[in-house]
Short mmCIF file of the C-alpha atoms (twelve columns), coordinates in Angstrom:
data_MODEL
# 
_entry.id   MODEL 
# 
loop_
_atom_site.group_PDB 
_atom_site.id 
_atom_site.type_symbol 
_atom_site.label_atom_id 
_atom_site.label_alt_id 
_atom_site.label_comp_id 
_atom_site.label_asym_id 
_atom_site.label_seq_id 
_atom_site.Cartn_x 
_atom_site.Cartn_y 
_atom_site.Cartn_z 
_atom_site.pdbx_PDB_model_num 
ATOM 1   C CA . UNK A 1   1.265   18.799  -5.251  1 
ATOM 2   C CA . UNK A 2   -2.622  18.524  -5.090  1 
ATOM 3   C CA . UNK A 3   -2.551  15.494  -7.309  1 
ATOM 4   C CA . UNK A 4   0.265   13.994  -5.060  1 
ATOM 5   C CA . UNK A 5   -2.653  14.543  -2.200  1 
ATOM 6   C CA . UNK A 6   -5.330  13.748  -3.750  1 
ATOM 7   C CA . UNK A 7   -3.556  10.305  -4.582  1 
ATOM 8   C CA . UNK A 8   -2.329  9.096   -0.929  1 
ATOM 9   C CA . UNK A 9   -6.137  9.975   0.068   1 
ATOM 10  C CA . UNK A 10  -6.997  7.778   -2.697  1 
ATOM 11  C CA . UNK A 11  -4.419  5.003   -1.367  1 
ATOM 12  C CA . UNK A 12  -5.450  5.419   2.767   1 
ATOM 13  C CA . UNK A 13  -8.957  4.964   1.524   1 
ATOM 14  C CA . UNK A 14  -9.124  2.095   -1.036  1 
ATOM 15  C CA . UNK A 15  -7.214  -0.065  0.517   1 
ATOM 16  C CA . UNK A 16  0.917   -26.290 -8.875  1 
ATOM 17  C CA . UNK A 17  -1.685  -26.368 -5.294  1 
ATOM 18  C CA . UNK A 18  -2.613  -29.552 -7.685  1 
ATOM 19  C CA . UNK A 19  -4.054  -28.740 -11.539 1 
ATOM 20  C CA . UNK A 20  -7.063  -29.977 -10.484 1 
ATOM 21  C CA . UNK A 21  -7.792  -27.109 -7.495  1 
ATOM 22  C CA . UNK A 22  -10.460 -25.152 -10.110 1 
ATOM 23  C CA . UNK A 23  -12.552 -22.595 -8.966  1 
ATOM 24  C CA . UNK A 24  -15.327 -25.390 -8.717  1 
ATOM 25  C CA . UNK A 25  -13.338 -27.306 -5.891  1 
ATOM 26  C CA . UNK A 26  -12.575 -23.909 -4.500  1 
ATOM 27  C CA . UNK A 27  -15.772 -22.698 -3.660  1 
ATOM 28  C CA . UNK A 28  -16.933 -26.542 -2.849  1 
ATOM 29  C CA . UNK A 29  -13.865 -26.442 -0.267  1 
ATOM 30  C CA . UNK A 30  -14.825 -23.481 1.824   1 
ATOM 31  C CA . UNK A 31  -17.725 -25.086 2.520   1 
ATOM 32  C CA . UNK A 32  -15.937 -27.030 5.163   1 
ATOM 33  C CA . UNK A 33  -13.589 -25.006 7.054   1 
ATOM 34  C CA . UNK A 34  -12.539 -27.093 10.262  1 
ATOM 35  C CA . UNK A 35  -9.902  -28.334 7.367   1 
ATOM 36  C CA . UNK A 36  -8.355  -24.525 7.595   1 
ATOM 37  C CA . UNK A 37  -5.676  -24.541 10.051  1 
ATOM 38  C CA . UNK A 38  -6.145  -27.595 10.819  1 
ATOM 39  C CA . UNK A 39  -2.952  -29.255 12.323  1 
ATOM 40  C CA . UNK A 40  -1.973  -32.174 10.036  1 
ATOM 41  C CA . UNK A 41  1.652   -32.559 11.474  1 
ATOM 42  C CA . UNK A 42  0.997   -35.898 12.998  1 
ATOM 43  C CA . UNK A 43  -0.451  -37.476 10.178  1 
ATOM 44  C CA . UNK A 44  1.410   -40.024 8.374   1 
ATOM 45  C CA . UNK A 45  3.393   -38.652 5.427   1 
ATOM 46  C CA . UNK A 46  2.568   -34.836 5.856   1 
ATOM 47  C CA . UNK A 47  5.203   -32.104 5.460   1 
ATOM 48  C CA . UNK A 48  7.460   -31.561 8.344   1 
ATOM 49  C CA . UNK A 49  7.044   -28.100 7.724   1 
ATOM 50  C CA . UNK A 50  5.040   -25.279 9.063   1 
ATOM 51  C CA . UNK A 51  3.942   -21.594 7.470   1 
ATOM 52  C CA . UNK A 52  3.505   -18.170 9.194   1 
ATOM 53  C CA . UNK A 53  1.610   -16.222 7.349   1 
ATOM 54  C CA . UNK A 54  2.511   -12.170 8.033   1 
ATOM 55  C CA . UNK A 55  -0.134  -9.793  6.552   1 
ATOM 56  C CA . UNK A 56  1.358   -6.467  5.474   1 
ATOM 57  C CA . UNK A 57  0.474   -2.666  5.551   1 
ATOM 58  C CA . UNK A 58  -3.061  -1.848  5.513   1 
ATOM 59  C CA . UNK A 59  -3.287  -5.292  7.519   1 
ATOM 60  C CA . UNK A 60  -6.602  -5.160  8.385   1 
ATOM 61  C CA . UNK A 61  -8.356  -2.292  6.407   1 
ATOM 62  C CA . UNK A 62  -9.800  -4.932  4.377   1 
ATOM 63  C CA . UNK A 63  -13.633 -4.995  3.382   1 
ATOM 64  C CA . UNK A 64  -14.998 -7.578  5.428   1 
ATOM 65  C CA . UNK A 65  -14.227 -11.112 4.953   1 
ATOM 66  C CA . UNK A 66  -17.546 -13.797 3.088   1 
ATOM 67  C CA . UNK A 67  -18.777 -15.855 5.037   1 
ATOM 68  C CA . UNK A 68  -16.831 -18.845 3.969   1 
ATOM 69  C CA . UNK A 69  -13.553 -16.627 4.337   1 
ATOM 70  C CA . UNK A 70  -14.250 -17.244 8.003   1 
ATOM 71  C CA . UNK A 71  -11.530 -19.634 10.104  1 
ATOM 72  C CA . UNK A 72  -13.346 -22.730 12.142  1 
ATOM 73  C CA . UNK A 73  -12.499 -20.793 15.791  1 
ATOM 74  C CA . UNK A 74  -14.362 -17.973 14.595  1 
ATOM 75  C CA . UNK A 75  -11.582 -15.139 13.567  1 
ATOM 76  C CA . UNK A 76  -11.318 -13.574 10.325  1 
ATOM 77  C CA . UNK A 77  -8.224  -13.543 8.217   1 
ATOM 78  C CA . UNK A 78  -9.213  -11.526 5.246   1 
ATOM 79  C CA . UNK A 79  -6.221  -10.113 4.036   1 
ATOM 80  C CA . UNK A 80  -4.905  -13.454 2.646   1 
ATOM 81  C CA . UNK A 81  -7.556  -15.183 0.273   1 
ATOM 82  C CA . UNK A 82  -8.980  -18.739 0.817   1 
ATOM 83  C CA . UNK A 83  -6.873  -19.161 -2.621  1 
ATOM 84  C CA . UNK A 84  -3.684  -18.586 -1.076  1 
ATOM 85  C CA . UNK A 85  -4.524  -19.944 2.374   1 
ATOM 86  C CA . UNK A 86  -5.391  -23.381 0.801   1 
ATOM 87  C CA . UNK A 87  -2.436  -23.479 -1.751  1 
ATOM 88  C CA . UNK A 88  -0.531  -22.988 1.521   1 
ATOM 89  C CA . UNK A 89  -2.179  -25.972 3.207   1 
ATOM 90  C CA . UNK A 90  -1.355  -28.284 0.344   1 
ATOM 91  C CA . UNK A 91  1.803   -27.557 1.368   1 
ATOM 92  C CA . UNK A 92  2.804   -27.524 4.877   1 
ATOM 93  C CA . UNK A 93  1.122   -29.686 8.086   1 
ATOM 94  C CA . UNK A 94  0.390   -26.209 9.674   1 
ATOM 95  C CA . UNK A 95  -0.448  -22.533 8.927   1 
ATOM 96  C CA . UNK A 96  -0.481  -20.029 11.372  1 
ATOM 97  C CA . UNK A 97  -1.644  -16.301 10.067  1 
ATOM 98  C CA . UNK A 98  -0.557  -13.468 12.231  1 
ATOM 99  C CA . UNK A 99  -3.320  -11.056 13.544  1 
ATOM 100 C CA . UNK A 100 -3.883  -8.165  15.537  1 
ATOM 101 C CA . UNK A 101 -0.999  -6.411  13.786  1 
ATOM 102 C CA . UNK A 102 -1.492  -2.564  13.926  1 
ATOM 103 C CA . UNK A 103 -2.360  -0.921  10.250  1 
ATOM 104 C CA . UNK A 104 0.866   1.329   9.687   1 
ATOM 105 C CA . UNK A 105 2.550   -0.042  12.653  1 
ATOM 106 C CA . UNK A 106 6.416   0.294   12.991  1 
ATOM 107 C CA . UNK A 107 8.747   -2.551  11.789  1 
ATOM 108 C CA . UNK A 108 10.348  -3.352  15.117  1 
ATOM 109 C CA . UNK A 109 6.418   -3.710  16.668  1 
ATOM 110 C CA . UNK A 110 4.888   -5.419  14.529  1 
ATOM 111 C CA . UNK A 111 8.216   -7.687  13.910  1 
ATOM 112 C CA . UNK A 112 8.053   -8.005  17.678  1 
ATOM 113 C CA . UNK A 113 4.256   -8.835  17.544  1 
ATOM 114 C CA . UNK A 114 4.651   -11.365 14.620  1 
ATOM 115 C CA . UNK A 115 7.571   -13.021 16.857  1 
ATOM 116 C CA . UNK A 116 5.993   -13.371 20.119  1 
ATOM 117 C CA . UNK A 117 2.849   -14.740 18.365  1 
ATOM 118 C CA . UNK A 118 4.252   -17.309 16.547  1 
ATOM 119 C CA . UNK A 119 6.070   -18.086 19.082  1 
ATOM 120 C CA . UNK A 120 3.510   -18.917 21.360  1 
ATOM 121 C CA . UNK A 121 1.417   -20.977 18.614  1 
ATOM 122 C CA . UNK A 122 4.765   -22.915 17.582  1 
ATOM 123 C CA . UNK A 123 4.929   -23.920 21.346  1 
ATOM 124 C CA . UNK A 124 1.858   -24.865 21.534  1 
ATOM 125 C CA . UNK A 125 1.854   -27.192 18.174  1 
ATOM 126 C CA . UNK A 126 4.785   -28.989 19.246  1 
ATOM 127 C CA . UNK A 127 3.966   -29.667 22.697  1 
ATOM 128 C CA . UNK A 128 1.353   -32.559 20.551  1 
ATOM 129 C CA . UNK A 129 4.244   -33.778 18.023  1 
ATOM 130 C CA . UNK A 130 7.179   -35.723 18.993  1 
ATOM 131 C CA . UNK A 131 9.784   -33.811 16.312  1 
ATOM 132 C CA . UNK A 132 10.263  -30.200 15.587  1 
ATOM 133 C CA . UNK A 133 8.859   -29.039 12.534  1 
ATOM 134 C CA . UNK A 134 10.734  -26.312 10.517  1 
ATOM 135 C CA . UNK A 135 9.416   -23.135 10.137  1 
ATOM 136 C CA . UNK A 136 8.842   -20.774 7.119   1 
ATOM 137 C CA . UNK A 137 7.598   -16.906 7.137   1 
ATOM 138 C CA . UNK A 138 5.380   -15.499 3.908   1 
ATOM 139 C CA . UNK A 139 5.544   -12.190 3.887   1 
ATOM 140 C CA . UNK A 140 3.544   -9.717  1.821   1 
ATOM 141 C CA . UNK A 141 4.590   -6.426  1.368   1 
ATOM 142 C CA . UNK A 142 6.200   -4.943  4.475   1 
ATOM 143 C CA . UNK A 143 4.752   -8.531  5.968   1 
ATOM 144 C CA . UNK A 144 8.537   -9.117  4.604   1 
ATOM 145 C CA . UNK A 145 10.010  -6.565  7.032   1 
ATOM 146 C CA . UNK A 146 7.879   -7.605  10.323  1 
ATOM 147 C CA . UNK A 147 9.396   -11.413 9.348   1 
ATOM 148 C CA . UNK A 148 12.900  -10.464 9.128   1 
ATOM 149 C CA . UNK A 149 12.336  -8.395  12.461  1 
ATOM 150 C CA . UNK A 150 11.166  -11.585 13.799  1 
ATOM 151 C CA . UNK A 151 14.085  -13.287 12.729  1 
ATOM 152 C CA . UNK A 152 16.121  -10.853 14.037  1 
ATOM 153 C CA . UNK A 153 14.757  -11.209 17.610  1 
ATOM 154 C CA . UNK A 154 14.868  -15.384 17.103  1 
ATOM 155 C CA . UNK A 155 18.643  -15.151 16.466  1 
ATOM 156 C CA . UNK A 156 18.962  -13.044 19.507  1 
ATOM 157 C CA . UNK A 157 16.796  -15.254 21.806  1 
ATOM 158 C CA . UNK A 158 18.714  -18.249 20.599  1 
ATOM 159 C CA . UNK A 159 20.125  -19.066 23.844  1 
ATOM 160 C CA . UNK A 160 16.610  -19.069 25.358  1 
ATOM 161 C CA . UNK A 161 13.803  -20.627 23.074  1 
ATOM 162 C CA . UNK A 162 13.891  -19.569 19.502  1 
ATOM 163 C CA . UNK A 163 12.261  -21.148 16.313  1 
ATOM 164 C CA . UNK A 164 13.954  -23.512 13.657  1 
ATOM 165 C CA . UNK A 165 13.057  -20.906 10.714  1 
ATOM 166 C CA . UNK A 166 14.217  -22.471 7.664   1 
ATOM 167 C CA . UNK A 167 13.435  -19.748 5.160   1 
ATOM 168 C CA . UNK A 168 11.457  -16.373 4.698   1 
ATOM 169 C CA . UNK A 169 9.916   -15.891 1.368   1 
ATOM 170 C CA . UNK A 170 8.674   -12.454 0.456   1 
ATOM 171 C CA . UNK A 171 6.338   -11.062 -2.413  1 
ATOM 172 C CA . UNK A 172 6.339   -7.117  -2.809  1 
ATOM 173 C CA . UNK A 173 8.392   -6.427  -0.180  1 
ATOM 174 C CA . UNK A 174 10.460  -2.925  -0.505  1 
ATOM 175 C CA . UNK A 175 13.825  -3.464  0.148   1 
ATOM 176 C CA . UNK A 176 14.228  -0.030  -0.825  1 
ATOM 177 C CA . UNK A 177 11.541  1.573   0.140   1 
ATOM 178 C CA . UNK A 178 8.150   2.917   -1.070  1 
ATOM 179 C CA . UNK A 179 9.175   5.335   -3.887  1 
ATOM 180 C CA . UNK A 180 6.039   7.410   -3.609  1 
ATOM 181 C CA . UNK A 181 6.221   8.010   0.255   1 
ATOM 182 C CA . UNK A 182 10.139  9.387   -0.333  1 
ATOM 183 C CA . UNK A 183 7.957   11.653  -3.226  1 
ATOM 184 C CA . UNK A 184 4.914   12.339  -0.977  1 
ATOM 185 C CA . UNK A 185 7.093   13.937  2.084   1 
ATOM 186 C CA . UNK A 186 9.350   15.542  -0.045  1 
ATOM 187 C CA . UNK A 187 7.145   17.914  -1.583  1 
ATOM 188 C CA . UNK A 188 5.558   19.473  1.513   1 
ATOM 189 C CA . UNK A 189 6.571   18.332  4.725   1 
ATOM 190 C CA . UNK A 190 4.111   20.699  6.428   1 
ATOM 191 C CA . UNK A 191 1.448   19.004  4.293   1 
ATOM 192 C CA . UNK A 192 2.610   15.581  4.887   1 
ATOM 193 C CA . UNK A 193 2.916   16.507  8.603   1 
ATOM 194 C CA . UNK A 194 -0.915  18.076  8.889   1 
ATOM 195 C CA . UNK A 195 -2.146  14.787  6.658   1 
ATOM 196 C CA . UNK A 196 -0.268  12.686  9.171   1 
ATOM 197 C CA . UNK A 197 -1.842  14.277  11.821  1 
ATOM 198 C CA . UNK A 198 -5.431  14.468  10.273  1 
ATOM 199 C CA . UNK A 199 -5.513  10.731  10.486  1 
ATOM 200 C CA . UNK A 200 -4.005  9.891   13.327  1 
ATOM 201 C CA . UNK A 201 -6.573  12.073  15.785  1 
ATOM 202 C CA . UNK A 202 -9.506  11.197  13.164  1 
ATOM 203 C CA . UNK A 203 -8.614  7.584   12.825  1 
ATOM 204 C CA . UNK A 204 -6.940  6.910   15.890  1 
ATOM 205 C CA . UNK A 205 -4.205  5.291   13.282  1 
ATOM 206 C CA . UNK A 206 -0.548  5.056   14.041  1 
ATOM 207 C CA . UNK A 207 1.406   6.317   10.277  1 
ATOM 208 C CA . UNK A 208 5.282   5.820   12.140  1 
ATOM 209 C CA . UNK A 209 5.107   2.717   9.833   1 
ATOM 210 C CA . UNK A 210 3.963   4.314   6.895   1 
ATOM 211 C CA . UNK A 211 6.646   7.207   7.136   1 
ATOM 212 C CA . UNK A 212 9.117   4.256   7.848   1 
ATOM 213 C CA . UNK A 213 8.858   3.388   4.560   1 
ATOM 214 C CA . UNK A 214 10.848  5.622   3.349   1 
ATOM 215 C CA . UNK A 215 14.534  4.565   1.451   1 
ATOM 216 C CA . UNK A 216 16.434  5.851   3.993   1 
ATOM 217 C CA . UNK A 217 14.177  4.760   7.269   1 
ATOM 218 C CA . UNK A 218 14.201  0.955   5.416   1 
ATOM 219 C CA . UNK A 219 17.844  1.419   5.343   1 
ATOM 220 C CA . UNK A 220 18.532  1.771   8.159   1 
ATOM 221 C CA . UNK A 221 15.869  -0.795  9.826   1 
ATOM 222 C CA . UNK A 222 17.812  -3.472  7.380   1 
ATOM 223 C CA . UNK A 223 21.440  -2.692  8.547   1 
ATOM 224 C CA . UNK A 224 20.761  -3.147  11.810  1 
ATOM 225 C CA . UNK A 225 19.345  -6.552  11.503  1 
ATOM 226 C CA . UNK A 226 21.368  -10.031 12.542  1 
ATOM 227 C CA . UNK A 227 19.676  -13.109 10.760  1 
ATOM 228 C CA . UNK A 228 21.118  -16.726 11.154  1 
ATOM 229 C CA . UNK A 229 23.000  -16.759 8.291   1 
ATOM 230 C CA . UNK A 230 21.417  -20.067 7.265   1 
ATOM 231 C CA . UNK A 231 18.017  -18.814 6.823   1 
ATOM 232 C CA . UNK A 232 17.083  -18.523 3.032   1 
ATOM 233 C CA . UNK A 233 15.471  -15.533 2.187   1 
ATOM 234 C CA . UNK A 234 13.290  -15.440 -0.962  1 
ATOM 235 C CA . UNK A 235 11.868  -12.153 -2.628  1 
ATOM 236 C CA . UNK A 236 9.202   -12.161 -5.166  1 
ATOM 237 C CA . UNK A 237 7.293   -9.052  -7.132  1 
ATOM 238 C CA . UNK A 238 4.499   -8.501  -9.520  1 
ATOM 239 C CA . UNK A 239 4.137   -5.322  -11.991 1 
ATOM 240 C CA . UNK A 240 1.098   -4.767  -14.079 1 
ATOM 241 C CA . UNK A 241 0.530   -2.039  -16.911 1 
ATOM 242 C CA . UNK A 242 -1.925  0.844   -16.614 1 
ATOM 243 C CA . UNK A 243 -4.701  1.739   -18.714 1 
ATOM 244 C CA . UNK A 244 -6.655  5.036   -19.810 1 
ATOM 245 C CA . UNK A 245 -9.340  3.537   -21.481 1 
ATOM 246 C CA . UNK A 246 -13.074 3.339   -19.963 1 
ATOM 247 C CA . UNK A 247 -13.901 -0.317  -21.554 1 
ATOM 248 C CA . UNK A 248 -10.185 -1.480  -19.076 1 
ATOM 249 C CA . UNK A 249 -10.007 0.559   -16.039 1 
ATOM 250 C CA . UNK A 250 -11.614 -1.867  -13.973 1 
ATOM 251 C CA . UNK A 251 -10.204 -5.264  -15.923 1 
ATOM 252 C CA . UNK A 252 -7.821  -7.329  -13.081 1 
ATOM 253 C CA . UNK A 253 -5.596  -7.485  -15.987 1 
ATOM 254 C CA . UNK A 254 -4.226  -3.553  -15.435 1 
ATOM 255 C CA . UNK A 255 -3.573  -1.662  -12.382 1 
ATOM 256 C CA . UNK A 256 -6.922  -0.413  -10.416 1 
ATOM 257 C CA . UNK A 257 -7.826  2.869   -10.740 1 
ATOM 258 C CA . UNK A 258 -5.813  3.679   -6.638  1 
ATOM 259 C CA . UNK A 259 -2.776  2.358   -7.620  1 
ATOM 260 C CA . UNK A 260 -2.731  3.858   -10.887 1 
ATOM 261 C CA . UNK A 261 -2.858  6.809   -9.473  1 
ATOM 262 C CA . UNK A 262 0.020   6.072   -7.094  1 
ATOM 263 C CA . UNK A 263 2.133   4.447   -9.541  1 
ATOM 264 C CA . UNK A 264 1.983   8.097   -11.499 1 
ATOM 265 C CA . UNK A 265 4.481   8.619   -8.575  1 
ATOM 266 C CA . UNK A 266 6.407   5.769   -8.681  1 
ATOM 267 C CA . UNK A 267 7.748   6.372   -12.376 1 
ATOM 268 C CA . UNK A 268 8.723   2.638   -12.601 1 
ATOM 269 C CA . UNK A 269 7.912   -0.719  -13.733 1 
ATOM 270 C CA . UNK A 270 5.916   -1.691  -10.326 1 
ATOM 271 C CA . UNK A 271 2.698   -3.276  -9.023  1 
ATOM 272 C CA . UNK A 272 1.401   -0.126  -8.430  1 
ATOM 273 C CA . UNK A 273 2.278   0.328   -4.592  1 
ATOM 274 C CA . UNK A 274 5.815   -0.713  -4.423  1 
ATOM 275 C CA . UNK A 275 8.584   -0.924  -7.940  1 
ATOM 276 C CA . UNK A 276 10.355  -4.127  -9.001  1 
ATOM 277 C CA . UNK A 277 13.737  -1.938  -8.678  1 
ATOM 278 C CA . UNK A 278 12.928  -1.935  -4.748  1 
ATOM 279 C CA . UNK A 279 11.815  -5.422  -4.341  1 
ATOM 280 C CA . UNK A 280 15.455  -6.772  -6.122  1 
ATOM 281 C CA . UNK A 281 17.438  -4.142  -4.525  1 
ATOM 282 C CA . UNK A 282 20.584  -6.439  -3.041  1 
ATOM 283 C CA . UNK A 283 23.199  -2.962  -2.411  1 
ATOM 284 C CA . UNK A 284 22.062  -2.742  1.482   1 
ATOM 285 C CA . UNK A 285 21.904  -6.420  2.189   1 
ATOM 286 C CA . UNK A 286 25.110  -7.292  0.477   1 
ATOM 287 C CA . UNK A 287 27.759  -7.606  3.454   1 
ATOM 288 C CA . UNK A 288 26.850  -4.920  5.582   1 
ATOM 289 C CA . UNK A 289 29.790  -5.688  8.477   1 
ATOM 290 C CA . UNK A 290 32.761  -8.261  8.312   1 
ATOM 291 C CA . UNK A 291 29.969  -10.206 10.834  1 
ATOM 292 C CA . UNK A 292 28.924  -13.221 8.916   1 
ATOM 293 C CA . UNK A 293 25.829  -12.787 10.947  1 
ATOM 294 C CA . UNK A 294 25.084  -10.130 9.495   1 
ATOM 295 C CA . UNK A 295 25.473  -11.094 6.316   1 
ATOM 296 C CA . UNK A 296 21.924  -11.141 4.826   1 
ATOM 297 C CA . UNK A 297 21.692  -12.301 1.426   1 
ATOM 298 C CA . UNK A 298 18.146  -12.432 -0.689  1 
ATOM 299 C CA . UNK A 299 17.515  -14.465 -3.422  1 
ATOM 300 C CA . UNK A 300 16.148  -12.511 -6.103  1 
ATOM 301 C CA . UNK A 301 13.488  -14.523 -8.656  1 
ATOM 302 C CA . UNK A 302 12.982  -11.184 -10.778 1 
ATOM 303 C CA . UNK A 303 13.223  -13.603 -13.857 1 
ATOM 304 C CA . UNK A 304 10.206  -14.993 -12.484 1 
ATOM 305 C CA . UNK A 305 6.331   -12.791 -13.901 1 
ATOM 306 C CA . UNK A 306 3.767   -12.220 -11.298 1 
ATOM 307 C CA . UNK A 307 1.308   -10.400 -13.666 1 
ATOM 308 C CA . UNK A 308 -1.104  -8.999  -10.430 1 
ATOM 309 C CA . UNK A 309 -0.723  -5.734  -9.150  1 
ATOM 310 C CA . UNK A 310 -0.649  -5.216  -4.927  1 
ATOM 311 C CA . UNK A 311 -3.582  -5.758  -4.007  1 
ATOM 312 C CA . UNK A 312 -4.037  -8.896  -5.928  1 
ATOM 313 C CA . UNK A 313 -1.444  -10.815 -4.908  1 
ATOM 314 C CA . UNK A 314 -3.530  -11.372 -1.635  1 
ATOM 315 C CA . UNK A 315 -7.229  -10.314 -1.863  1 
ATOM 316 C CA . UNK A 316 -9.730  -12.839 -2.375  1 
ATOM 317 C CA . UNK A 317 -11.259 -12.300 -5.939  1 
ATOM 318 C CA . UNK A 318 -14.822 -11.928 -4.640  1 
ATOM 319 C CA . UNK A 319 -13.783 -9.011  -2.876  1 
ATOM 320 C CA . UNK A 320 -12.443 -7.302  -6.021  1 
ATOM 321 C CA . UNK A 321 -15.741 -8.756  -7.891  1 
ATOM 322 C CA . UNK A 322 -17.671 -6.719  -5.512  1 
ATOM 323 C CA . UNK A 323 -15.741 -3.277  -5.916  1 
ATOM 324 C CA . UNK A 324 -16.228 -3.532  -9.706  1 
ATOM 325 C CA . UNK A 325 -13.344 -5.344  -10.935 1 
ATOM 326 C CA . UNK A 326 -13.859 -7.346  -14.400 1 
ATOM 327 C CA . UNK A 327 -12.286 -10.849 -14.923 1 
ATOM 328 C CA . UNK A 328 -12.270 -11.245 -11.446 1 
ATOM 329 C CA . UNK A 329 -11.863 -14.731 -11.908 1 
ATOM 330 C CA . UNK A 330 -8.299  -14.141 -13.753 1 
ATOM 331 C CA . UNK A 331 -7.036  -13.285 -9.945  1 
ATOM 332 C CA . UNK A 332 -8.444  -16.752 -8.565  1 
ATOM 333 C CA . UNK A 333 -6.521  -18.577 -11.264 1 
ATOM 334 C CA . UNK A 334 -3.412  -16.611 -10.825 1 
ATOM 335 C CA . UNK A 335 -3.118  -16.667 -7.445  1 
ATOM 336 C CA . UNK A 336 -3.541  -20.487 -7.224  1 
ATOM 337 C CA . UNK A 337 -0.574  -20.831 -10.260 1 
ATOM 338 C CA . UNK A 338 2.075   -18.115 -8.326  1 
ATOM 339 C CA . UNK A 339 1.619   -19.095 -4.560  1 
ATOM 340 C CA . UNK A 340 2.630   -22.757 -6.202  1 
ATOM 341 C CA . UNK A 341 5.452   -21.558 -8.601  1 
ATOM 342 C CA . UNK A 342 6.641   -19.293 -5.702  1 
ATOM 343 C CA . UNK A 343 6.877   -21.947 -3.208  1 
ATOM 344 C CA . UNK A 344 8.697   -24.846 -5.657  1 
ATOM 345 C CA . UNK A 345 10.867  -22.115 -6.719  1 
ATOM 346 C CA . UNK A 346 11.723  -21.108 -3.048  1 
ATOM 347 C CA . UNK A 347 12.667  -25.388 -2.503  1 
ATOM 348 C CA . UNK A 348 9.139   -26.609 -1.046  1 
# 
């Protein structure tokens, strides 16, 4: 029990673009940010496309963002690395990343938050273009969950304004919920209660999210959605080994020294934060009513290796340089070789 402890207080307080996109052109790109978010949707023989980027848990307890990790209007978007952002951008006309998300915030609000927002930035865009552009969520983590929320509430405002979402594509998302919070509240409520508590008045933090993580609370949040059954949804995961051994503790190449310690409660092949047997879970989205609109359906890539554990799927590799992780320059590579498998492989 006092390991269990001692390891969510570890957790609450850690945390092809083209072959020729080195780390060279990288860095020589973030030089000139007015190019991020730019809109290109006008321009002759972009993508008629557009991508919502939707942070997940822990969205913006993230060490603060370079210099050059800063967007031209003067926000921060740290969460997602200039890597990822810019493989994006090869991609679509547009890319819109949701902010002001609360930390552990519930599914429904920050679903609701991530729905209104993009929204209200979709308006906007096409109120230049003369065509409607169609509209993909990325997800990371329970990023997946606030998406599907907001698809949920697009289906229902259909007969008032609602977005042409075309697909959702998630990485690390727990369809089946965060092993280790089921194991963390099972041992001692009243502890997990007083912790809860403890951070909340300390922190001023909302943990209803982090609770909702749980198998049963995801369950139930996923039954209870009503997608447009023609929105393709995509679900991605990465796992990584862990090590003992002083000399590769801190190499990106095994799980960081946090989520090793969480994935002592996971017991399963995972990422270190959430298990591949959650991610490609299909037994609660498999025809859930005799509604067809309910009928969500995800298609599973687990045949597809995403060797970088949570935290890495998203973090800019400076970041990780900084907080003593070797080979930091494996994540840069790896994250520009996945976000472009993952997107061909989702129909880009």
């Amino acid at each position: 029990m006092k390991k269990s402890v001692c390891s969510i207080f570890i957790f609450l307080c850690a945390n092809g673009v083209f072959p020729s996109l080195s780390k060279a052109n990288l860095i020589k790109a973030n030089s000139n940010l007015e190019i991020i978010g730019k809109n290109r949707c006008n321009e002759m023989g972009a993508p008629h496309r557009v991508m919502v980027m939707v942070p997940g848990t822990l969205n913006s307890l993230v060490p603060g963002a370079p210099e050059d990790a800063i967007s031209a209007n003067g926000n921060q978007f740290p969460y997602f690395s200039m890597a990822v952002r810019q493989v994006m951008e090869s991609h679509f006309c547009a890319v819109h990343i949701i902010s002001g998300l609360d930390y552990f915030g519930e599914f429904k609000k920050n679903g609701e938050h991530t729905f209104e927002q993009t929204l209200s930035w979709y308006n906007a865009l096409i109120s230049e273009l003369d065509y409607k552009p169609e509209v993909w969520f990325y997800g990371h983590s329970a990023g997946g969950l606030y998406s599907l929320y907001a698809a949920h509430l697009n289906e229902r405002n259909k007969a008032f304004q609602s977005l042409p979402i075309k697909k959702i594509v998630t990485m690390a998302t727990p369809f089946n919920g965060v092993e280790f919070i089921d194991k963390l509240t099972s041992y001692n409520s009243f502890v997990a209660e007083l912790v809860q508590k403890f951070i909340e008045t300390a922190w001023s933090i909302d943990l209803k999210g982090l609770w909702g993580l749980k198998k049963q609370n995801v369950r139930i949040f996923l039954y209870n959605l009503k997608l447009d059954p023609q929105i393709e949804i995509h679900s991605f995961a990465g796992a990584q080994s862990t090590t003992y051994s002083a000399n590769e503790i801190m190499n990106a190449i095994f799980l960081s020294p946090p989520l090793n310690a969480l994935q002592k409660l996971i017991n399963s092949v995972s990422d270190g934060m959430v298990s591949l047997a959650s991610v490609f879970n299909q037994t609660i989205l498999n025809k859930q009513t005799q509604d067809p609109i309910q009928y969500l359906y995800v298609q599973s890539h687990n045949d597809y290796q995403i060797n970088l554990d949570h935290i890495e799927q998203v973090w800019d590799y400076r970041y990780l340089k900084v907080l003593g992780t070797t080979n930091s320059d494996y994540v840069l590579e790896q994250q520009i070789k996945v976000y472009n498998d993952i997107l061909q492989m989702s129909g880009i």
